[in-house]
Structures are given as C-alpha cells and as structure tokens.
C-alpha positions as CSV (number, residue, x, y, z in Angstrom):
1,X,-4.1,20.0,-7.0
2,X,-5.6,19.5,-3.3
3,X,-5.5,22.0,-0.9
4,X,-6.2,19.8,2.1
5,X,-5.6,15.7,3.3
6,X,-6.7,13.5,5.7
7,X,-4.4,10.9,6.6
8,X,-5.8,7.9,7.8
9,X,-2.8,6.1,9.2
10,X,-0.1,9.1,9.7
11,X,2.3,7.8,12.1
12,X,3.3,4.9,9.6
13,X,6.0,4.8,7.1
14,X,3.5,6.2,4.2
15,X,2.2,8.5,6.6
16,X,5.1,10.0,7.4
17,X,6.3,10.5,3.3
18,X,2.7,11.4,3.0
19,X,3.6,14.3,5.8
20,X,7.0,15.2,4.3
21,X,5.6,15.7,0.4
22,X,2.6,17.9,2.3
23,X,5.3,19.8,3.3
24,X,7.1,20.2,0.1
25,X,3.6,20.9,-1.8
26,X,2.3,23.2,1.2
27,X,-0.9,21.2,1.6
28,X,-3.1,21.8,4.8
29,X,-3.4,18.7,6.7
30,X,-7.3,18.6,8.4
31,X,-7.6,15.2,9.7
32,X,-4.3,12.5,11.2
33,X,-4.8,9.1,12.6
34,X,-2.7,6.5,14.4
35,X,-4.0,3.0,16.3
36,X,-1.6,3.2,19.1
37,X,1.5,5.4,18.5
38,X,0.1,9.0,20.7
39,X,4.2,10.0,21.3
40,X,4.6,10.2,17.2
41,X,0.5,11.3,16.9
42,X,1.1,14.4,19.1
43,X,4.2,15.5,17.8
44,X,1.9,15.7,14.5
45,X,-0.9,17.1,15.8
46,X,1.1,20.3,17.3
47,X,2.8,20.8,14.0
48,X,0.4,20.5,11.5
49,X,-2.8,21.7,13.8
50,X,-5.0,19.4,12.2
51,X,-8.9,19.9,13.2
52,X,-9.2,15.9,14.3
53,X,-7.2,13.5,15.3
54,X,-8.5,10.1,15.9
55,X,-6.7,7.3,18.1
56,X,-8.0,3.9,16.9
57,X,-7.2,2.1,20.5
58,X,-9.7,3.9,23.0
59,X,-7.8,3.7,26.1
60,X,-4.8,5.1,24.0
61,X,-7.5,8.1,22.5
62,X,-8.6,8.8,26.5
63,X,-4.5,9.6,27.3
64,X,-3.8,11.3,24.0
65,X,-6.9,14.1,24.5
66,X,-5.6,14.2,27.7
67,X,-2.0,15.2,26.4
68,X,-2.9,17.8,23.7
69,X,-6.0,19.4,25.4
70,X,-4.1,22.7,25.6
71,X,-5.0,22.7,21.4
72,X,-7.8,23.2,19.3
73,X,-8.0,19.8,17.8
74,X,-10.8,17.3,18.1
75,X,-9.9,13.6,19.1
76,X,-11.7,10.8,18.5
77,X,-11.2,7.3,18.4
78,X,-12.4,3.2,16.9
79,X,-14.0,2.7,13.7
80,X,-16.7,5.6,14.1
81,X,-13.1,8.2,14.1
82,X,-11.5,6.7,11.1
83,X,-14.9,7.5,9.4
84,X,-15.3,10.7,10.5
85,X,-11.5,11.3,9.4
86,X,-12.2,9.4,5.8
87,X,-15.0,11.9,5.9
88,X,-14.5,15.1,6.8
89,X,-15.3,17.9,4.9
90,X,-12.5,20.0,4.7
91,X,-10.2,17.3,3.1
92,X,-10.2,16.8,-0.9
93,X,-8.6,13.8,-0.2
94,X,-8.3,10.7,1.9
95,X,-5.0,9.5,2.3
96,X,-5.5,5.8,3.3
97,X,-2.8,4.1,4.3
98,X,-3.6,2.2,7.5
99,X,-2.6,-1.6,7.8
100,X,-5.1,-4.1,7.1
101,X,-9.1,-4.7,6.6
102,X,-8.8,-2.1,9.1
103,X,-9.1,0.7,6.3
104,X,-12.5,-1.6,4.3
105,X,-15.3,0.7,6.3
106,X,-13.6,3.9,6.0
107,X,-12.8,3.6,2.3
108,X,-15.9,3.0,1.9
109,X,-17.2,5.7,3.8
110,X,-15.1,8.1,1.9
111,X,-16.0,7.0,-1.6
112,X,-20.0,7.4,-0.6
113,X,-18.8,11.2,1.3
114,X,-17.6,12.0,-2.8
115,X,-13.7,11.7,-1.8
116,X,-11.0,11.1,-4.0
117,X,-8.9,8.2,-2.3
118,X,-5.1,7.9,-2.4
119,X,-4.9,4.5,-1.6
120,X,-2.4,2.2,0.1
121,X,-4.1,-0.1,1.8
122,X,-4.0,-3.4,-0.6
123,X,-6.0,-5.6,2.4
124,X,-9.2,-3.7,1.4
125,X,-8.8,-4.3,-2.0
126,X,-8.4,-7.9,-1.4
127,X,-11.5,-8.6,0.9
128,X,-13.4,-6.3,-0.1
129,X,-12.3,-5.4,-3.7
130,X,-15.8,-4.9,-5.9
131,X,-17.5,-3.4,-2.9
132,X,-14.6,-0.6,-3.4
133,X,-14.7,0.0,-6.9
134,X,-18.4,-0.2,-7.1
135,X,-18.7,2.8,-4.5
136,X,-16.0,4.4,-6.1
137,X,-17.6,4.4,-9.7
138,X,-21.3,5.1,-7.8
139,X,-20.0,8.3,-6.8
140,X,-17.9,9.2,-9.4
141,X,-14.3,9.8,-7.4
142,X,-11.1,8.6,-8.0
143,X,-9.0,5.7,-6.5
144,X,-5.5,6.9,-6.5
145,X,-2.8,3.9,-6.3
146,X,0.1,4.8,-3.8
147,X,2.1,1.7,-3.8
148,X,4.9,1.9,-6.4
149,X,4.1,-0.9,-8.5
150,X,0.2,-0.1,-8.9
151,X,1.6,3.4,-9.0
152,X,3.6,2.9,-11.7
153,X,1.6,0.7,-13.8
154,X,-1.1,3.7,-13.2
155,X,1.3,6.1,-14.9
156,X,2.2,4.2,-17.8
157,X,-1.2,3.6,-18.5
158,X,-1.3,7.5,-19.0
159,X,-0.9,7.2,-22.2
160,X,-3.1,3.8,-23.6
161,X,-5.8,4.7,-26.4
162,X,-8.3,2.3,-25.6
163,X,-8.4,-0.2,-23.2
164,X,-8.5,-3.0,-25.3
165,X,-4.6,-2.4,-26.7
166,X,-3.5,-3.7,-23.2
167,X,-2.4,-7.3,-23.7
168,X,-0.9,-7.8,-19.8
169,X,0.1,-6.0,-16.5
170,X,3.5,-7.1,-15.2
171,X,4.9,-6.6,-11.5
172,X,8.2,-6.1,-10.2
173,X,9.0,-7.4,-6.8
174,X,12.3,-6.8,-5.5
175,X,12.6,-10.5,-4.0
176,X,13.3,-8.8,-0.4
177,X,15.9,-10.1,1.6
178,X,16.0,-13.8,0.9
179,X,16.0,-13.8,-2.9
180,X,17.7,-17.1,-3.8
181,X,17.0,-19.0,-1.0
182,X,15.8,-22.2,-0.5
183,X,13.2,-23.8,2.2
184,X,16.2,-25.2,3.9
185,X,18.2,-22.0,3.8
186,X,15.3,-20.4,5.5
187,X,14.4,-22.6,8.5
188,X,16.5,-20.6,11.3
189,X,16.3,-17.1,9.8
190,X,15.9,-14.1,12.2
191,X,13.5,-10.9,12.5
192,X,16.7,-8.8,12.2
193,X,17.0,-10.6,8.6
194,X,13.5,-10.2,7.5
195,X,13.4,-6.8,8.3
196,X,16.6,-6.3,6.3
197,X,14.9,-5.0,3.2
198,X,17.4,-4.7,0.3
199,X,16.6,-1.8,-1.4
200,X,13.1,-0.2,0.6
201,X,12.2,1.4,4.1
202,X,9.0,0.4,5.1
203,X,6.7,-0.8,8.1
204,X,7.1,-3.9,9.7
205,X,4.0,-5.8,8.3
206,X,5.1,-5.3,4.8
207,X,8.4,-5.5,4.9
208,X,7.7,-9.2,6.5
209,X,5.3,-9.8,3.6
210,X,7.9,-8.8,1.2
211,X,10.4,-10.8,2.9
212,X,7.8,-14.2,2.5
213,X,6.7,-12.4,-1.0
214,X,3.3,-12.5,0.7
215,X,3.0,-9.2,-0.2
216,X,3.8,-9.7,-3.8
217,X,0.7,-12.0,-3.8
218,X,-1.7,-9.2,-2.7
219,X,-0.8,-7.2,-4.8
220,X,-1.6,-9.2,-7.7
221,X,-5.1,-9.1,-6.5
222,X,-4.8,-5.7,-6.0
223,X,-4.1,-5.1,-8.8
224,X,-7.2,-7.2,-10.8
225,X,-9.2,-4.6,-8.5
226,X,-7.5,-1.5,-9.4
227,X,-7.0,-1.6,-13.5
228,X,-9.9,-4.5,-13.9
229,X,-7.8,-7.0,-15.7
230,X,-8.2,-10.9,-15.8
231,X,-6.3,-13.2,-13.6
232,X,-4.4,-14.3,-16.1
233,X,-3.2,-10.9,-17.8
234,X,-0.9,-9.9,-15.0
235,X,2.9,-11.3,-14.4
236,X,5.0,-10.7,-11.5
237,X,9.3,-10.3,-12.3
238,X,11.9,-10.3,-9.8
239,X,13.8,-7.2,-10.3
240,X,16.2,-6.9,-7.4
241,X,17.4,-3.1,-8.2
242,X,13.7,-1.9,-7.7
243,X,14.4,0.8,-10.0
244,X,11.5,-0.3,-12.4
245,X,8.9,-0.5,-10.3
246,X,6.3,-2.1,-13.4
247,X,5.3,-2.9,-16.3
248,X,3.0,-2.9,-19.0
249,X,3.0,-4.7,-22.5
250,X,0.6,-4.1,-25.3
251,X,-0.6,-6.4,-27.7
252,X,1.9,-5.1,-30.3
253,X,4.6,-6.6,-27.9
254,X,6.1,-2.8,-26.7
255,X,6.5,-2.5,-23.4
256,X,6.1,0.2,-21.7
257,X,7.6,0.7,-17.9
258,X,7.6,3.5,-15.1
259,X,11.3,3.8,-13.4
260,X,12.7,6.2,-10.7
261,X,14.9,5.6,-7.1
262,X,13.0,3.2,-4.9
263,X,11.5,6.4,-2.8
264,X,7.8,6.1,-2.0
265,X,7.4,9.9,-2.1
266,X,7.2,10.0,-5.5
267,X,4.3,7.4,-5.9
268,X,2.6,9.1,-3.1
269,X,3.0,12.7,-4.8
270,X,1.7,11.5,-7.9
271,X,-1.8,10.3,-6.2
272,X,-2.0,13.6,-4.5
273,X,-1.0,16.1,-7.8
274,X,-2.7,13.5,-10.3
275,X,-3.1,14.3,-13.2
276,X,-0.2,17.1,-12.6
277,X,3.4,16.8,-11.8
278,X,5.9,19.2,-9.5
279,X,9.5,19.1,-8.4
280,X,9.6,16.2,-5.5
281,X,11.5,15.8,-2.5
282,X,13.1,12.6,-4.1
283,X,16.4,12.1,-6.1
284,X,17.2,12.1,-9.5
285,X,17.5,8.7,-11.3
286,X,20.8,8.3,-13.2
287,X,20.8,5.0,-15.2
288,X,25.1,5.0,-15.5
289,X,25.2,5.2,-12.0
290,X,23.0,2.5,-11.6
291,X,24.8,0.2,-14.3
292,X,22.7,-2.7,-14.6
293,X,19.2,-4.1,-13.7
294,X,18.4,-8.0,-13.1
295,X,15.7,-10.0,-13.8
296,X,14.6,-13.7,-12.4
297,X,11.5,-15.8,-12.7
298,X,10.0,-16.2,-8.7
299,X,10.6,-19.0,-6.8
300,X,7.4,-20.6,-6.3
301,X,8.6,-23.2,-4.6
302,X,10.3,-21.7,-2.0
303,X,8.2,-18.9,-1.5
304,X,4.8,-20.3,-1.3
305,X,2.8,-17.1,-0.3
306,X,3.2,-16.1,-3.5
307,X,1.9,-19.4,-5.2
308,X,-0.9,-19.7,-2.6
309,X,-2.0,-16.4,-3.6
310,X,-2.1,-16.9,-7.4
311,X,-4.7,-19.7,-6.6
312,X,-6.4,-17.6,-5.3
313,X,-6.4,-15.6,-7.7
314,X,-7.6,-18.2,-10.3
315,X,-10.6,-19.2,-7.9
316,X,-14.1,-19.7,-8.8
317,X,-14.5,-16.8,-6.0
318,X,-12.6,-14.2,-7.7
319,X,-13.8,-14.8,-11.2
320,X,-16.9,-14.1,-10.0
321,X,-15.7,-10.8,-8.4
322,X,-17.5,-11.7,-4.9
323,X,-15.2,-10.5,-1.7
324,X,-15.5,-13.8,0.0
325,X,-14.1,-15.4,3.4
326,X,-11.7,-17.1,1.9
327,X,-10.0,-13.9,1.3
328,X,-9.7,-12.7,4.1
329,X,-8.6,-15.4,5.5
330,X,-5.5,-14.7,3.5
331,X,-5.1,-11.6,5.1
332,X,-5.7,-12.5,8.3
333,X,-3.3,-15.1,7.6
334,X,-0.7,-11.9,6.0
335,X,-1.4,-10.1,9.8
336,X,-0.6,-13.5,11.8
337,X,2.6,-14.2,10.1
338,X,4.2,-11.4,10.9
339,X,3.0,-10.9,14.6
340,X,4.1,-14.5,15.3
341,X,7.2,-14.1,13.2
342,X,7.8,-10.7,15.0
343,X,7.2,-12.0,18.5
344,X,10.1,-14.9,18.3
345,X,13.3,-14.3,16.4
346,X,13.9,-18.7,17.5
347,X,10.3,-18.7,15.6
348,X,11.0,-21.1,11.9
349,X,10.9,-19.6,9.1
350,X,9.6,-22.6,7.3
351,X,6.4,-22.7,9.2
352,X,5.2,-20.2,8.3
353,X,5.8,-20.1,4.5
354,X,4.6,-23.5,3.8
C-alpha cells in the first residue's frame, strides 16, 4: 500500500472521500489542490500539512499564500502547480480527480514522473484517451479507475484468465433524477431537480451529467480507454438502486458483477490499496434489506446525450484511437451544459438535451 498522495483536486466531492479514507488508512498527504475554493483549501492545508498546495486561479493562489503564510507549505498555482503536484516526489500516487480536460497535462505529467494514477477524471480519457494509456504503458505505472462503474468492472476483472474470455463490459447507470421522463416532461425542470440525485452525492458537474445521462456517455468512452475493448463490447443498464455498480459477461454467458452501498469511498480505497483490501469507512451491504433491484433499457430518445455519445463512440475517429476535436467538443459541450443550466433555474431543459 502507499504511504503518501497527492490530490489533484481535494476540495471536490472525491477529494474530500479521498481525504476521509486517508484518514482511515493513515496515509500522509504531500501535495492538495483546488481551482478556486481557498476557505475549504486552507482548512486542508492546516490539517494535513501538506508540503504544496497549488491554487489553479492565480489571483485566488496570491490571497491563499497570503492566508497560510504562518505554515510550512509551498503554494503554487495554473497548470505549471497541478504538474508540480501530479509530480512531486514524495507522493506514490496521484489522486486525479479534478473536473475536466483540466487534469489531460498533469496526467500526463505524472505517468512520464513513474506515478501510479488513481484516476477520476473521465474528460481526459475522452480527449485525450491513447495519449494516456500510451504514457501509462511507456513507463510502466498503473492507471487506477476511481469511478464506481470502471471501478467495479476493474475488480471483477480480477479474476479473468486471459483476456480473450471477455465477451462484453456492461454499465449500470442509475438513470439520475429524471428516469422515466419524457422530452415534454422535461421542458420546465429546475436546478434544485437536477441536482436531486437519487441515490449519489456528488459535485455539481456530474450530478448534472448524470441527470442529462451525459455522463453515462463518457463513461462509455472511458471505459474503451481504460480496459481496451471495442465499441461495440460495452452495454450500459439502467439500474436505479445503484447497488451493482457493473458488469461483466464472458463468452460462456456468466456474468460476473461488483455490488456494495452507493459510497464512493470504497472505489476510491480500492485504487489506493490495489491489489489489497482493508476494513473501509463505508457500510455493510445487506441484500434483504435492500429487497429488490430493477433493471430498464435507456431512453435514447429522451436522453440524447447518451445517444449522441454512442456515435461517437462508433466514429471513424475513435476506431482509429486518435484524441480528436471532435471530442472535445463533447466535453466542452458536458462543461457548458451545466454552467448554463446552473446559471438559470427558468433555463429549458429541452435545450439543452436535444
């Protein structure tokens, strides 16, 4: 197991969980960074004493060194910090969960420093997915998947003989808070609603892409990246309990899945103690409490995200494994939706899903 992390992104909702399993495993933490929240930053910074903290917004950096100058902790700040953090050399792993193509140069930058990577930033995977696994496999470190579907499929994959045995990868998506609705049904919802997520507590962006199942769509690219598999060997399920968080089926037809309480502390634990496992902060699963788990096709129809990322995903562009414009155009498209969406609860739903 690590000793130390650096968490690119610590003042988010997997940096936080990321903080409170650190806690739980008594891991040093050498290296925290935030783009704008300093309040959250510096509350960090004077508990865990890490030896840099990095500010992406520069103005923000100049107020924040200001505010903790009576500690031993370095501050930077923009790109040149995140890579320095991604970097450093007393962390045995990057923790990368910023938001966005944000986290591309400093991914990079850690796989070519010989990091391991625990990794929850699907944008970089989408735009710049080879790029990643090429430096990754270059320099021989490991890309870690925190988010609970990749997560999952990672662990049931555990246990697979030889690569060719896997016949497809199928993901779970919870439907978020508009499961069952149609485009009509959707055309005066609020921000209140799509931040209402049914069963998960997460940031704003993704919870907003889960809510348009944007984020479903990414991480069907993601995952191509992650376990190299063909477009058309992965499946996405509607599971609305989020208890099995995915799937995998081999060609014998057995499928084999990865369940627990919808808790990202335990994906998150797994990337740091991989290949080990240790008593987690997180619940114990009871399947008679739980009674019954559902299952629905998606609505393509309504939720066009996901469609419009599927043919993508079937693009002459992807086959050829090439990060391209086009991709991260969808991205940037992900990051617009849910400032706009965010900025004006009167703001139609419709609009921006179709």
């Amino acid at each position: 197991m690590v000793n130390s992390l650096s968490i690119l992104g610590s003042t988010g909702s997997i940096g936080t969980q990321t903080l409170d399993v650190a806690d739980k495993l008594n891991l040093k933490v050498s290296a925290l960074t935030a783009s704008t929240n300093i309040k959250l930053l510096e509350e960090q910074v004077r508990k865990y004493k890490p030896e840099l903290a990095v500010v992406f917004n520069e103005e923000k950096a100049k107020e924040f060194k200001d505010n903790i100058k009576d500690t031993n902790t370095r501050v930077l700040s923009g790109m040149d910090g995140l890579i320095e953090a991604a970097t450093l050399e007393n962390a045995d792993l990057v923790v990368n969960s910023v938001v966005g193509m944000v986290g591309l140069k400093p991914t990079l930058a850690a796989a070519n420093a010989k990091k391991d990577i625990a990794f929850a930033n699907k944008e970089t995977l989408v735009t710049g997915g080879k790029l990643v696994c090429d430096a990754v496999k270059k320099n021989g470190v490991k890309l870690l998947p925190v988010d609970s579907e990749h997560s999952a499929i990672f662990q049931c994959l555990q246990g697979m003989p030889e690569k060719k045995m896997l016949k497809k990868l199928i993901l779970t998506a919870s439907g978020g808070p508009f499961f069952g609705k149609t485009v009509e049904d959707l055309k005066n919802v609020t921000v209140n609603e799509a931040l209402n997520h049914p069963n998960w507590s997460m940031g704003a962006k993704i919870t907003i892409d889960s809510a348009t199942m944007m984020n479903k769509g990414l991480e069907i690219i993601e995952a191509r990246w992650l376990f190299d598999v063909q477009p058309e060997n992965i499946d996405v399920v509607v599971h609305r309990e989020s208890i099995i968080h995915s799937l995998i089926e081999y060609v014998d037809n057995s499928v084999i899945a990865q369940l627990g309480l919808p808790d990202m502390r335990i994906p998150i634990q797994y990337a740091i103690t991989y290949p080990k496992r240790y008593e987690s902060p997180v619940g114990e699963l009871s399947l008679a409490q739980i009674g019954k788990m559902t299952f629905f096709e998606p609505d393509y129809d309504t939720f066009k995200c996901l469609r419009a990322c599927k043919k993508l995903f079937h693009s002459e562009a992807l086959q050829q494994q090439l990060p391209t414009v086009l991709m991260r155009r969808l991205t940037d498209f992900s990051e617009k939706v849910k400032s706009l969406f965010l900025k004006s609860v009167t703001l139609l739903w419709v609009q921006l899903i179709t």
